[in-house]
N, C-alpha and C positions, 0 to 999 in steps of 0.2 A: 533424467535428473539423478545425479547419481549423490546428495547428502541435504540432508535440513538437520537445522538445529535450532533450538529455542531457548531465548531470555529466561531469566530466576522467575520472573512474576506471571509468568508466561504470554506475556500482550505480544511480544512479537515475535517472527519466525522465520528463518533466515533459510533460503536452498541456492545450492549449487546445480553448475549442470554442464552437458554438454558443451552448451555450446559461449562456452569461455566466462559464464556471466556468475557473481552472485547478485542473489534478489532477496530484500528482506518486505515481508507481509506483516500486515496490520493483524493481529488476529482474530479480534472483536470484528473488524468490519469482512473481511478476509480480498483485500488489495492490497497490491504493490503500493508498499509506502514512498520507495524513493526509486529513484534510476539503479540501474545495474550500473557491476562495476567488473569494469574489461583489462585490466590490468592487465589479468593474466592471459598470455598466450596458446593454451591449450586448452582442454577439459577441467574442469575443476570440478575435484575427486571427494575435497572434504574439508568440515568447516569446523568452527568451534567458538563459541562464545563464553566469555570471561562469566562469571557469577554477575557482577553488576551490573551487566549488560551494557559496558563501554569499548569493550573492543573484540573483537573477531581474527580471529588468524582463517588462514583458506593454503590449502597445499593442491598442486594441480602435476599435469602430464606434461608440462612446460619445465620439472625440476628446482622449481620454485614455493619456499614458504613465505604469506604474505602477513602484514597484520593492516586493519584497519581498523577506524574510528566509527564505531557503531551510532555516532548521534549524527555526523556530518557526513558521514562516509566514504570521506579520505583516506585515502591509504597512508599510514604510520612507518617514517622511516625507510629504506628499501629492503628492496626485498632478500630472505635468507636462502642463496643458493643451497641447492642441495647436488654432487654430484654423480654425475654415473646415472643414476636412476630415476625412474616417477615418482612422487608423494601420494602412496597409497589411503595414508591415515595422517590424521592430523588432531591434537587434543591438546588445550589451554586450561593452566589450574585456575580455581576459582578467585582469586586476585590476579590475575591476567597477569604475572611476572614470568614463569613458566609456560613453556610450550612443549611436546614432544612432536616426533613425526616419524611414520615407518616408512621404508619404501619396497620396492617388488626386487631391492639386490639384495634383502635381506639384512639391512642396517638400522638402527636404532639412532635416533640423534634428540639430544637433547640442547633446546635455545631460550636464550636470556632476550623474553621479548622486549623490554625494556630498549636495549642497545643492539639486539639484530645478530649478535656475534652467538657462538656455535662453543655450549658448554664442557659437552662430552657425544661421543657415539660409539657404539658397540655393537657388534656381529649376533643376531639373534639365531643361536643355534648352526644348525649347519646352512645356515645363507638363504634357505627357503623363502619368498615375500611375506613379508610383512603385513597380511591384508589392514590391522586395525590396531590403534595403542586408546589408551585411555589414561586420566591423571587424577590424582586426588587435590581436593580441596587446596592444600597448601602447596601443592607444586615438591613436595619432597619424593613420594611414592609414583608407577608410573606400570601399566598394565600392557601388555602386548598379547596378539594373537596373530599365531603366523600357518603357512601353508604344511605344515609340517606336522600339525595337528596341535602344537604347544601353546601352554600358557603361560607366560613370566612375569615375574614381578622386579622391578625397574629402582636405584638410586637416579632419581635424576641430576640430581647434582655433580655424582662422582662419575654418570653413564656407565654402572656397572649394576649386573645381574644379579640380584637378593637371590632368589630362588625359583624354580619350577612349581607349580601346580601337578597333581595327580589328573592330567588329562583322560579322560571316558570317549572322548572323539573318538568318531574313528573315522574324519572325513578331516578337511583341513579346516583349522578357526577362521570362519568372516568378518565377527565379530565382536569385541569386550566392551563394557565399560564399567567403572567405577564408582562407586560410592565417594563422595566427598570427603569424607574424614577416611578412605581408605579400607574398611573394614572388610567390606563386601562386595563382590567383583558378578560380570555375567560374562558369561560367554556362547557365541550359537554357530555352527558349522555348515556345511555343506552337506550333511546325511539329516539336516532337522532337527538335531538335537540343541537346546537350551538348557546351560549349566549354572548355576549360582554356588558361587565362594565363599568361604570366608579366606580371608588373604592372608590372615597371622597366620594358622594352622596350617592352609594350606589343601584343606579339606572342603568335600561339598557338602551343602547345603541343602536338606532335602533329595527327596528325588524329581528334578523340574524337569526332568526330557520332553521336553513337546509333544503337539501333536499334530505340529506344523509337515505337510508333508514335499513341502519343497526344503531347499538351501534356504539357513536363515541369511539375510543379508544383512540385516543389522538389529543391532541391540541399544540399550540405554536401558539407564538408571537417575532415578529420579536425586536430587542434591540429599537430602534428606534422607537416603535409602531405604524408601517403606517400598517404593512402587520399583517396577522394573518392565520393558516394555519387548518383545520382538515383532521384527517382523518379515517375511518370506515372499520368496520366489514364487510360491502357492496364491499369494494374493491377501494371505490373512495377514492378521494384529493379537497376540495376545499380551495378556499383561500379565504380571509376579507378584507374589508378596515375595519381599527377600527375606521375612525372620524364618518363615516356613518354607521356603521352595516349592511349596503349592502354585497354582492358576487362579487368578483374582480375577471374576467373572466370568462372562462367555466369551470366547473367540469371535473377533471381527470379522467378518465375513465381506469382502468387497465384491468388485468384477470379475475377479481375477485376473487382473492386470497386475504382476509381481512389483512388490514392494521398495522398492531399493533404497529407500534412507529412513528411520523413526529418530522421535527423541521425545525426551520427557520434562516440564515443567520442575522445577526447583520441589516446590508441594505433592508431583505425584497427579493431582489433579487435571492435569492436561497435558496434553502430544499430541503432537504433529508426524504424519506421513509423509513419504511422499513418492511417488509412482514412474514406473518406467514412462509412462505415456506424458509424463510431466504436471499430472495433477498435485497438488499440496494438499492436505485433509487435514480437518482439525479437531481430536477428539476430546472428549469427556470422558475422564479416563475409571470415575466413580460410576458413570450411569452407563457407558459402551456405545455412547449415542455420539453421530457425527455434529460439530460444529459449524453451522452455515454450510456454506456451497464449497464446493472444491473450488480450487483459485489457480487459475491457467494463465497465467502471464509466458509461462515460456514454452505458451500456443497462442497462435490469435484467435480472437472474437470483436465482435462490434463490443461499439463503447458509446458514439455521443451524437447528439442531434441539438438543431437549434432553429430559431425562429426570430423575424425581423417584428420590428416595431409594430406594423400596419397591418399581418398577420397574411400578407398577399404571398412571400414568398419564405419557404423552409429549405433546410440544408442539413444530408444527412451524412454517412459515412458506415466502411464496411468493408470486410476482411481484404481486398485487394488493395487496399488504404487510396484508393480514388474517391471522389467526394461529388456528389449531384445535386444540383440545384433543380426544387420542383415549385409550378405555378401550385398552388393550391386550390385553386379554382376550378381547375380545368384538369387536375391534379395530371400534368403531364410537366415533362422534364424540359426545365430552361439551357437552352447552351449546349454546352456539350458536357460530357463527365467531369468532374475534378478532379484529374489526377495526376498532383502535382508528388502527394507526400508519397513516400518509400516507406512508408512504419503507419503505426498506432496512432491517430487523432486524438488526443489526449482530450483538448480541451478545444470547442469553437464558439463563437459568439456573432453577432449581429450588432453594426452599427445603429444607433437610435435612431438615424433617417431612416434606418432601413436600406440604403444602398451597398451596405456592403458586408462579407463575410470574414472575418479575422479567424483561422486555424492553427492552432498549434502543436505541435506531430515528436512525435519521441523520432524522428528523421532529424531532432535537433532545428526543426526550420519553421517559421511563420510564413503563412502564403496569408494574400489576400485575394477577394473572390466579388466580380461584379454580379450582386443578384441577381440584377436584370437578361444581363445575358451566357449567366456561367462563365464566365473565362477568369481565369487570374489574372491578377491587376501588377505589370509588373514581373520582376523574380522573385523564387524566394527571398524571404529576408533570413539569411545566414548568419551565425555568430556566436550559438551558443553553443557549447561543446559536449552539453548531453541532453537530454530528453527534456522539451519545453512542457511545464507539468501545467501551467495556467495561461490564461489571455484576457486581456480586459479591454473594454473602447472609449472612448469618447461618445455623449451622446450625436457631435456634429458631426464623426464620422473620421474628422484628422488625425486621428492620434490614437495610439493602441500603445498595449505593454503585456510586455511578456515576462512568465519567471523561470527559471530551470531549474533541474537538479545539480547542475552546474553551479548554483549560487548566484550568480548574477540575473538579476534582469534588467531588461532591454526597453525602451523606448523609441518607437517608431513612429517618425510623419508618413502618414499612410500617403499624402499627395506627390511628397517627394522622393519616398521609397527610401528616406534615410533613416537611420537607428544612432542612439546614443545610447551605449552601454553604460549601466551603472553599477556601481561594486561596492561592498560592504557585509555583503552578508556571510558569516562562514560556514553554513548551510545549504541545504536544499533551501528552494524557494516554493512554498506550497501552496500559497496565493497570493493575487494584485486585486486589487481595484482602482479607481479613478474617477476623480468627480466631474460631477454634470459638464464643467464649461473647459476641461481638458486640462486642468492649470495646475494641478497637482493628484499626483501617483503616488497609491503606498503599496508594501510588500509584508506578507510576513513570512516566517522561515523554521526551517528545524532546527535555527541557533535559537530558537526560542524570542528572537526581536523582529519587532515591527519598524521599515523604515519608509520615511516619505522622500520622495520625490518633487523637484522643480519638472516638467515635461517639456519645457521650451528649451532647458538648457543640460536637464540630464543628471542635474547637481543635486546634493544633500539636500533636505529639507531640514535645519533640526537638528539634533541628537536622536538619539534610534531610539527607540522607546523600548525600555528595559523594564521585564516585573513580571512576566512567565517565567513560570520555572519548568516547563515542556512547550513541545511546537505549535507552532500557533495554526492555529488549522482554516481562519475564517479572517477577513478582515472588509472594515465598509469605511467609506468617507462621505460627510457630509457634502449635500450639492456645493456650498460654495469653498470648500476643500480645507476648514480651519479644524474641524474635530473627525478624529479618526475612533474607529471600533474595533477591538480586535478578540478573539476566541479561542480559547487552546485546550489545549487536552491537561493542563492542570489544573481542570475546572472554573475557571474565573474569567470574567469579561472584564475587561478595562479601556477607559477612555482618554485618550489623548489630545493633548495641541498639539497639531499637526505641524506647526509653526516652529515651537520650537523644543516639541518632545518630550516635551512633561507630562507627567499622569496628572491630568484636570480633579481626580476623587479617589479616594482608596478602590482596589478591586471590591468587584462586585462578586459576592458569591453569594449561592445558594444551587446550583447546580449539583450534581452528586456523581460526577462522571466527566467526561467530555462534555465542551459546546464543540458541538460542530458546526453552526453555523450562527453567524450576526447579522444585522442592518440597522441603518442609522436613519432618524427622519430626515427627512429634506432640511429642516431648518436646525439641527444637528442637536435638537433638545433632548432628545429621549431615543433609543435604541432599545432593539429586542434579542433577543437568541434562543435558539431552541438546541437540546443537547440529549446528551443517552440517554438520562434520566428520566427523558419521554414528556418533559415539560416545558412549554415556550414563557418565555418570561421577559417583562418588562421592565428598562432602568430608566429612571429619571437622570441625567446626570448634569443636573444643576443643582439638587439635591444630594447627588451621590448615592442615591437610595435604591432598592425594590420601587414597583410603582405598584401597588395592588397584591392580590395573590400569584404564585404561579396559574398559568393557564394548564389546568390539566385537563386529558380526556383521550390522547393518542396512550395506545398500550404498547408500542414500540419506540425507541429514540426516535427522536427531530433531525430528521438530517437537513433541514433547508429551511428558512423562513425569508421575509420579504414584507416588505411596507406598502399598503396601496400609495398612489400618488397623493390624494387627498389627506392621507396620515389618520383615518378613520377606521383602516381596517388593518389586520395582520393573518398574513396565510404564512399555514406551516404545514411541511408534509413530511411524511413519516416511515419507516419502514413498516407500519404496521397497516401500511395499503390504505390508507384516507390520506384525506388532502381536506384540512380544516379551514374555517373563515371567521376571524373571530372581532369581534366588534372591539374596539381598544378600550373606549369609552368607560363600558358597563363592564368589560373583561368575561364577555362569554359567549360562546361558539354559536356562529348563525347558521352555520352552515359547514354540514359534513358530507364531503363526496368520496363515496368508493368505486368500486367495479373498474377501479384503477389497477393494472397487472404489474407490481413494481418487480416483482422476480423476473418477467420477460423483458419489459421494456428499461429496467434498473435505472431509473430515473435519479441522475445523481444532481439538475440542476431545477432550479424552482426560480425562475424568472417571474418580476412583474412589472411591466413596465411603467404604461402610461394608464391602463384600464384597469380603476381599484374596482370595479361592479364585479369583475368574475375571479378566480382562481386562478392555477396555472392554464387555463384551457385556451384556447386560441379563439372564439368567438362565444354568443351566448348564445349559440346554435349545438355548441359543442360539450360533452360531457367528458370524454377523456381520450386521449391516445394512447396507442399500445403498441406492440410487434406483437405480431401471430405463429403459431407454429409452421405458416406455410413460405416466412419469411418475408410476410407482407407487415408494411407499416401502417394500423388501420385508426380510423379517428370515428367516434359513435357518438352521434346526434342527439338533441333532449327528445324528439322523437320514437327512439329506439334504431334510427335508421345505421347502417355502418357502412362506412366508406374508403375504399381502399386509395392512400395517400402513395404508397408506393412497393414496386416487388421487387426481391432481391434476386438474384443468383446464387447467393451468399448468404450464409448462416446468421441472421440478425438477432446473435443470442442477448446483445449489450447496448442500448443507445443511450444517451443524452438528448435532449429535446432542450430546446431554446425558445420560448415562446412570442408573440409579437401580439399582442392582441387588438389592437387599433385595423392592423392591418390582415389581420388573419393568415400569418406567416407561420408555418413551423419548419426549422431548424432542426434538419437530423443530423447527428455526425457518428460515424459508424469506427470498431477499432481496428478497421482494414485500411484507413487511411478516406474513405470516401466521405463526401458531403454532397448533401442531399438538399434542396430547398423547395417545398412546398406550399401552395396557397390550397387554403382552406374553402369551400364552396358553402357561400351566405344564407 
């Protein structure tokens, strides 16, 4: 991985890498928020994001400057050839109008991202690379660090040379960046040393020499200029004050796996890493304490499991991206392997009969999967042109939908093996659903709209339902497909006619954060959503109201909620390792299950089908599932008894589980591409 960079507020966090892609992360949950983007032809060296966090430029070994759209992420206009050389360095001023770019022939160039054209460029010094440039706030000032040990300060406009810095190097600069309003500059080399500027004088700043003992590889500076950040070939992270050129805390100390991209939050208060080995890390830049888990997208791991109706047959998945159908009963393997996907199982599911498996695979492809005997039904279903990020069924089993980061999604007769593409979104597609009798599909997106779907004929439902002002992260339809639900990250649930795209009540708030997840009763009266704020809540929306208080009691966010069948009960689970049952009625928890391992098994789906008597568990024999450290997928009895569902070859660090509880089905899907289907023993 060779750059990350991070939004003003710091939620999210953008890296580059080898292998041609950028990848931007959630940083609160720490996932891949949307698909890579392949544009570019070679390695891509480095990235940069605008202050408002609307657009991104990316320079790569292809001799290419790129800009893209950081909400939809589209690439902006084409691309600004660069000639002769690589794009070592790349930095966008904080109104995203200005861009600079260094490269390894020793050239300076400065571009009008606006229109793609190429303002001015200038010779830095005697030609030596260019490893690093950096820009201030308004795009007028522009900092360079080249192999030659120098430090300059940039017109960008007129692409001529202000002045030299009093360089202390005595190895060559990796690294600069800049203060936003320009003031104060860093810079870190290849003998260790961290230097802080002031950029009028021309002088340093302190005595900040590190005590980094490898090559610093990169530096930043926080918008605001209090923090400042390095980090090394050695493996460490330290931080700056820039008034003093003192060390602000203790030195991070990793694996020593060398560093090779930091950056820093607008406020100073968070950064991001990111590792040769391709890990991304998210720190606390006040407490020195890591942020969540390291985030490996550009490595694989398992990712998802699921489960049929009736709870007889599960389906998992796992780093070789083949996918296994297992009896649950017998807990041996149906069929033969499933290995149809070439990539990461994003998303699988289980038809309501239970006869069948719908997958969805960043291979871009939807397979379908006979439970009973393992085989795929059929070819893939082809069409979408980047990574299928959701999947939804029909309960009779004929009809499925897909969304991508692509923007479109896709409608599929599972018996015909035909698909109608549907278009309108100018986004990622971050989830579907689909009501009970197949007749109408909805979508929501990172253009912040919710759209419904005809499923017989592929067509609009509506007008798209507009009134997020962020991505909508969760969407449910009522069984008989007239009232939609939807959830976003700008904290509001809101309710629609599906028909014909109206907000049925003003949004509903009271969340304090994210919803990340909804559901709607069956008779489309009343809906719930559980969100960061750690509380599940209930909307009337014939009233437009609250229904009760919030449901408190998890101490972590709600990542997933669900309605029994009977509309009696509401299970919500949490990252805070329970899984609640709570009575809707009276509005209070009947029931809390732990000894559930969400860090191993990372349970990202909370299925319930047709059985409101139990939780997400697959029988009421059953207490919870898990993945173990020996890569076994194990399920533990109210007995105490534990039973092993299934063993891997393969590293089962990430699943998804699909539940079936009628049937005693669970659903694994792994992020090597495999699916798993086991039945549970009664």
């Amino acid at each position: 991985m060779y750059s990350v960079a991070m939004n003003t507020d710091g939620t999210r966090a953008l890296s580059g890498s080898d292998d041609r892609t950028l990848r931007m992360w959630d940083v609160e949950m720490g996932w891949k928020e949307d698909a890579a983007k392949t544009s570019h032809s070679a390695a891509v060296t480095c990235i940069s994001v605008s202050e408002n966090g609307k657009r991104v430029v990316s320079g790569s070994e292809d001799r290419t400057v790129r800009t893209w759209d950081a909400q939809s992420g589209n690439e902006i206009g084409n691309p600004m050839p660069v000639p002769r050389a690589a794009v070592l360095s790349v930095a966008m001023s904080a109104n995203g109008r200005r861009a600079i770019s260094g490269c390894d022939d020793g050239w300076i160039r400065c571009w009008d991202v606006g229109t793609g054209s190429q303002l001015g460029e200038a010779k830095a010094g005697d030609g030596s690379r260019v490893n690093s440039v950096a820009i201030d706030g308004d795009g007028r000032f522009a900092l360079s660090g080249s192999e030659n040990r120098s430090v300059q300060v940039w017109d960008v406009e007129r692409g001529l040379r202000l002045r030299s810095l009093l360089s202390d190097h005595t190895s060559g600069v990796w690294s600069v960046a800049m203060s936003s309003d320009g003031t104060r500059a860093i810079s870190g080399s290849g003998d260790g040393e961290v230097l802080l500027w002031d950029t009028k004088s021309g002088s340093r700043v302190g005595d900040s020499k590190s005590g980094h003992s490898g090559g610093v590889e990169s530096v930043a500076m926080s918008a605001n200029g209090r923090r400042a950040i390095s980090g090394s070939s050695d493996g460490t992270i330290m931080f700056w004050d820039v008034d003093t050129g003192l060390q602000a805390g203790e030195t991070f100390q990793g694996d020593g796996t060398p560093i090779e991209s930091v950056a820093a939050s607008a406020n100073g208060g968070m950064a991001v890493s990111g590792c040769s080995n391709g890990r991304v890390v998210i720190w606390n830049a006040e407490s020195g304490s890591q942020v969540g888990k390291a985030m490996t997208r550009h490595t694989e791991s398992l990712s998802s499991v699921a489960i049929s109706d009736d709870g007889t047959r599960a389906v998992s998945r796992s780093e070789d991206n083949a996918a296994v159908v297992w009896d649950t009963k017998t807990q041996t393997q149906v069929g033969q392997i499933l290995t149809g996907h070439t990539d990461w199982v994003r998303s699988v599911v289980m038809s309501g009969n239970g006869s069948l498996v719908v997958s969805g695979s960043d291979d871009k492809t939807v397979r379908v999967w006979d439970v009973n005997t393992g085989l795929q039904v059929g070819e893939a279903m082809a069409g979408h042109t980047s990574d299928v990020s959701c999947v939804a069924t029909s309960s009779d089993g004929n009809h499925a939908i897909s969304g991508s980061y692509d923007g479109s999604t896709r409608i599929w007769d599972l018996k015909k093996g035909l698909e109608v593409t549907t278009t309108g979104h100018t986004g990622p597609v971050r989830c579907v659903g689909i009501n009970t009798d197949g007749s109408r599909a909805v979508s929501g997106s990172f253009d912040n709209s919710v759209l419904a779907w005809d499923v017989e004929t592929g067509l609009r439902v509506g007008k798209a339902m507009i009134g997020h002002t962020r991505p909508v992260w969760s969407v449910a339809v009522s069984s008989d497909g007239r009232r939609t639900v939807s959830g976003s990250k700008d904290g509001s649930v809101r309710a629609w006619d599906t028909e014909s795209g109206a907000q049925i009540c003003r949004a509903f708030r009271g969340h304090e954060g994210w919803v990340w997840s909804v559901a709607i009763s069956a008779d489309g009266e009343w809906a719930v959503s559980g969100g960061e704020d750690k509380t599940v809540r209930l909307w009337d929306l014939q009233a437009g109201a609250q229904s009760g208080k919030a449901l408190t009691g998890h101490t972590e966010g709600v990542r997933k909620v669900a309605i029994g069948a009977d509309g009696g009960r509401v299970i919500s689970g949490s990252w805070d390792d329970t899984v609640r049952v709570w009575d809707v009625a009276k509005g209070t928890c009947d029931k809390i299950m732990t000894d559930i391992d969400w860090q191993r098994a990372c349970f990202r789906s909370l299925v319930i089908e047709n059985d409101a008597s139990v939780s997400i568990m697959p029988t009421r024999e059953v207490r919870d599932i898990y993945c173990d450290d020996e890569n076994k997928i194990m399920y533990r009895r109210h007995d105490g008894v534990e039973v092993v569902l299934a063993r891997f070859d393969v590293a089962v660090e990430k699943a998804v589980f699909h539940v079936d509880h009628r049937r005693g089905i669970v659903g694994v899907g792994l992020r090597n591409g495999m699916v798993a289907i086991l039945r549970l023993v009664r």
